[in-house]
N, C-alpha and C positions, 0 to 999 in steps of 0.2 A: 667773700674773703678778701681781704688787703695784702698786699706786696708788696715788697720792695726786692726793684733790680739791683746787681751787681754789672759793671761791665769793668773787664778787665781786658784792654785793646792795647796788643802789644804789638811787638814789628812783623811777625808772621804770623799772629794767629789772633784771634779774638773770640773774647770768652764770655757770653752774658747767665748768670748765676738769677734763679728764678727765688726766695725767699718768702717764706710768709714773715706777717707782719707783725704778728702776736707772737710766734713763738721762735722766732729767727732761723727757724728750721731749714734747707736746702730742701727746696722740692722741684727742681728741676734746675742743668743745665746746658745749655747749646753751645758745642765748638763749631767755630768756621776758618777755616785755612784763610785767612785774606786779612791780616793788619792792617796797620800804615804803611809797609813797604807798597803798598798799592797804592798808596797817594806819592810815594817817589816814583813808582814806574809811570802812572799815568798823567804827572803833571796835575792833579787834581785830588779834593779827596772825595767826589760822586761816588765810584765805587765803594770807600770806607760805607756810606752814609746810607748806600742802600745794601751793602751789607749788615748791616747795625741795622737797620729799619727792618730787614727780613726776619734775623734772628730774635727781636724783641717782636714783634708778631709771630713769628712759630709758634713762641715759648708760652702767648699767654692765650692764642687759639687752642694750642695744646690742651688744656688745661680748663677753657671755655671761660676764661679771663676779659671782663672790660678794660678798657683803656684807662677807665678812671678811678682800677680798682690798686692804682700802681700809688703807693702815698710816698715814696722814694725811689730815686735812681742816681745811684753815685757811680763814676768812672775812675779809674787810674791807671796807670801807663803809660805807653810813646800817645796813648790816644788825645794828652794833654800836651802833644808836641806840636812842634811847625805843620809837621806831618797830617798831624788827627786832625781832630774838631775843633781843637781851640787851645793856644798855645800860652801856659803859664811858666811866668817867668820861675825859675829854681829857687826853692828856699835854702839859702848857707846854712850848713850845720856849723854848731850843733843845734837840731831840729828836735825840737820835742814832738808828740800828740798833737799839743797844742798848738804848737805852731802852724802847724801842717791845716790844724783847720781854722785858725785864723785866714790863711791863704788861700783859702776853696777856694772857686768862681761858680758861680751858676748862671748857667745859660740853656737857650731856647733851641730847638731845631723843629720847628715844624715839619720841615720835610721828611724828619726822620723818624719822630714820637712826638705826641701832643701833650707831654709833661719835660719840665723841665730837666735837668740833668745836671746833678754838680760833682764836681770836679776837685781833684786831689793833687796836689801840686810836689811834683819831685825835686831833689835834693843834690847840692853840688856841697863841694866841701870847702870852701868860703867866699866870702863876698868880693874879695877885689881882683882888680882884671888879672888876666892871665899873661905869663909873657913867657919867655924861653928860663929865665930862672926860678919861677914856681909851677911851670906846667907837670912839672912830673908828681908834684902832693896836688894837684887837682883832681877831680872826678867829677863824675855826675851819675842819678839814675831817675829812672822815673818806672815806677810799682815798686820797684825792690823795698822801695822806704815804707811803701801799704804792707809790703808782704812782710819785712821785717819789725816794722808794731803789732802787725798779728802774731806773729813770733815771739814776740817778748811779752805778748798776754800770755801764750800759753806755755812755755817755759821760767819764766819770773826768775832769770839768772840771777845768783846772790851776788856776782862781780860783774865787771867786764866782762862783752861777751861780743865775740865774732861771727856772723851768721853767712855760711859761703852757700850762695845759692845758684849751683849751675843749672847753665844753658847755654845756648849761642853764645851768648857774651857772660862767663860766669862774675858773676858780684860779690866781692867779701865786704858787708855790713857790721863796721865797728860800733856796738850800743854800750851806753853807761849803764849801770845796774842799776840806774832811774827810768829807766824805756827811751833815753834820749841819745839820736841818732849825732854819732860824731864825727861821720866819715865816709867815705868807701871808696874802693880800689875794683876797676873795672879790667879782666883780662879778653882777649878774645882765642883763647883755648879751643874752646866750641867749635870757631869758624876755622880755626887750624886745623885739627881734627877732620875738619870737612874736606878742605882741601886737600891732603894729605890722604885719605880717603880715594878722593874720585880725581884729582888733580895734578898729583904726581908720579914718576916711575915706580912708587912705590904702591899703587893704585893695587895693582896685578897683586903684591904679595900679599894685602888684607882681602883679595876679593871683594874689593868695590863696596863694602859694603861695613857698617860698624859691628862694633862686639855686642854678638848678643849675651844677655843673661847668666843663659845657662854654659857658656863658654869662660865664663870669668876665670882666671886662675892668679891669684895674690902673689905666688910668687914670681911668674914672669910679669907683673906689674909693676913690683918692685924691683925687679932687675933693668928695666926699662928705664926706672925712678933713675937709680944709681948710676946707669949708664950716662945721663945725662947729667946729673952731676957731672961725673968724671971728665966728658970730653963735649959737652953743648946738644940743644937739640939737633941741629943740622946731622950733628953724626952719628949720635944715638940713631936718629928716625934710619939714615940708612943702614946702621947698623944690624937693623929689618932685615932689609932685603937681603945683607949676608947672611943672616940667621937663615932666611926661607929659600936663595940658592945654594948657597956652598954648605948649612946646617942640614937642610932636611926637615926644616920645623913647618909645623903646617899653618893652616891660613889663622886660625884663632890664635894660637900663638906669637904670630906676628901683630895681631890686633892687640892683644895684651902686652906685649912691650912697647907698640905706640901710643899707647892711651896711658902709660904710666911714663914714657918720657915725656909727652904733652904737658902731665899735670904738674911733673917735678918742677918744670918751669911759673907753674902758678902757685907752689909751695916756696918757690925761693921769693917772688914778690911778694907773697903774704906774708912773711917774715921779716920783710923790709919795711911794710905798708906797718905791721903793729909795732914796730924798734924793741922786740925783746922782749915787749911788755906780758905780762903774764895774765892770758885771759883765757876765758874757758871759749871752744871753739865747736860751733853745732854746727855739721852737714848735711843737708836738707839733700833733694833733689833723687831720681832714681835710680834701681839695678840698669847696669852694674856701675853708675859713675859716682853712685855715692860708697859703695864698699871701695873702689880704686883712690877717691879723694883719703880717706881713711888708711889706707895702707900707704899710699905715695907719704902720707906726714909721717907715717909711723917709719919708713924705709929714711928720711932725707930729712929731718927734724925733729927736737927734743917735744912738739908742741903737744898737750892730747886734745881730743878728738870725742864728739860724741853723736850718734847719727840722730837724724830729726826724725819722727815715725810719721812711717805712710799719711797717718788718717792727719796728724800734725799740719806735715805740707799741703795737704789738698785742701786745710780750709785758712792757711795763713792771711794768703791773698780778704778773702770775704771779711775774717775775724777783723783782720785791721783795715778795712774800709768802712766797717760799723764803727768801728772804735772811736777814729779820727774824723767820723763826721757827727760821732757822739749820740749814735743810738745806743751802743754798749757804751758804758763805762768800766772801767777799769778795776778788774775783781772781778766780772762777768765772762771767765773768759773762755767758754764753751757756746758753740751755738748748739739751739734749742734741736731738738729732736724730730723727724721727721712721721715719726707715728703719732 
């Protein structure tokens, strides 16, 4: 049987997607906690290289896989940064498919695999330098632009469309209703949240720890939204801690007002980032931060909202790393079946 790898190496974590070749099916994948931030901790990217060399041998030992049974392996992510394996320069949107594979790179690592590896080049929002009076319409990403052509095979918005994809750093991806990338706007919500979390006095009243799931409640998420409207995060977020000393509200509670003042802040930038514009707007990403993104629009803006489904997001990433290296074409846009 023939393969083709997927690696998706991003700042914390890396992802390689095992695929057969004939029917583009998902038949295995291996997470491993160690990105590129492992090449900023360690001044090097050894660690990356033998992490990536481990998990692409697990996956095809697993499985009783040769080396040479591998007829593709495409990457995207931070793994295309200064950071990773090999640094490509950004392609200014607007970015088509094609653009994106016009700009591959392929290259070698013996140290790491004895097949080549190419490369998917991330997306800044335009070409000339940056200075203090355009830095703020600048951006950049790199996967988000893989993860959002996979997107728009499986979706095929009839307009304009916004693809907000959280995480650490969440990304709202503005595409034209031709699949071409026009933009994006990066917030770092995620790492607020984090902090805010384990790093402030308000540590103690979420219990250290994020909102789970089954805790969600819409409407202190949206009160949370509001609040910060009204008067900034700085005093929404402690408006927490009055809620949880002098209210009597308990620890999920307070997790749900801070995760809906968080967001309101990254609903007033997206409103800025699209000027008005009236486009349909898809929330990818999980319980409960994808029902809170949904509710914080619907509490704090006229915009709607429509959520991305499970099976959608988890194969974004892959769909559009076939896409843009042009083993799927366009109109293809399911992968194949795993029985």
């Amino acid at each position: 049987m023939n393969v083709i790898l997927i690696i998706d190496g991003g700042t914390t974590n890396l992802r390689v997607h095992l695929l057969n070749a004939d029917t583009l099916a998902v038949i295995d994948s291996r997470k491993t906690d160690g990105g590129v931030r492992c090449t900023a901790m360690d001044g090097n990217n050894m660690r990356l290289k033998t992490l990536l060399r481990d998990t692409i041998n697990e996956l095809l030992d697993r499985h009783t896989l040769s080396r040479a049974s591998v007829t593709d392996c495409i990457a995207y992510g931070m793994i295309t940064s200064g950071m990773g394996l090999v640094e490509i320069p950004h392609v200014p949107a607007p970015a088509s498919q094609d653009d994106l594979a016009r700009y591959m790179v392929t290259r070698s690592f013996p140290d790491v695999c004895p097949f080549p590896i190419r490369f998917i080049p991330g997306v800044r929002n335009f070409a000339e330098a940056v200075n203090l009076s355009n830095c703020a319409a600048m951006d950049m990403m790199r996967g988000e632009e893989t993860e959002s052509i996979g997107l728009y095979q499986l979706l095929h918005p009839c307009r304009d469309a916004l693809f907000v994809l959280p995480g650490s750093h969440n990304k709202f991806v503005h595409m034209r209703s031709d699949g071409t990338i026009l933009g994006c706007m990066t917030s770092i919500s995620g790492e607020l949240l984090d902090s805010i979390t384990h790093h402030t006095i308000l540590s103690d009243a979420v219990g250290h720890t994020f909102l789970p799931a089954e805790s969600y409640s819409p409407d202190l998420v949206r009160a949370g939204a509001a609040e910060c409207v009204r008067s900034g995060l700085g005093r929404a977020a402690f408006a927490g801690r009055i809620l949880k000393t002098l209210g009597g509200q308990d620890t999920a509670a307070i997790q749900n007002w801070i995760l809906g003042a968080v967001l309101a802040e990254d609903v007033k930038a997206m409103d800025s980032f699209t000027k008005g514009q009236h486009i349909q707007i898809y929330i990818a990403g999980k319980s409960p931060l994808q029902s809170a993104f949904l509710d914080v629009l619907t509490e704090v803006s006229s915009c709607a909202a429509e959520p991305v489904a499970a099976a959608d997001a988890g194969q974004m990433g892959i769909l559009g790393a076939l896409t843009i290296s042009g083993i799927i074409r366009e109109g293809n846009s399911r992968l194949g079946s795993s029985t």
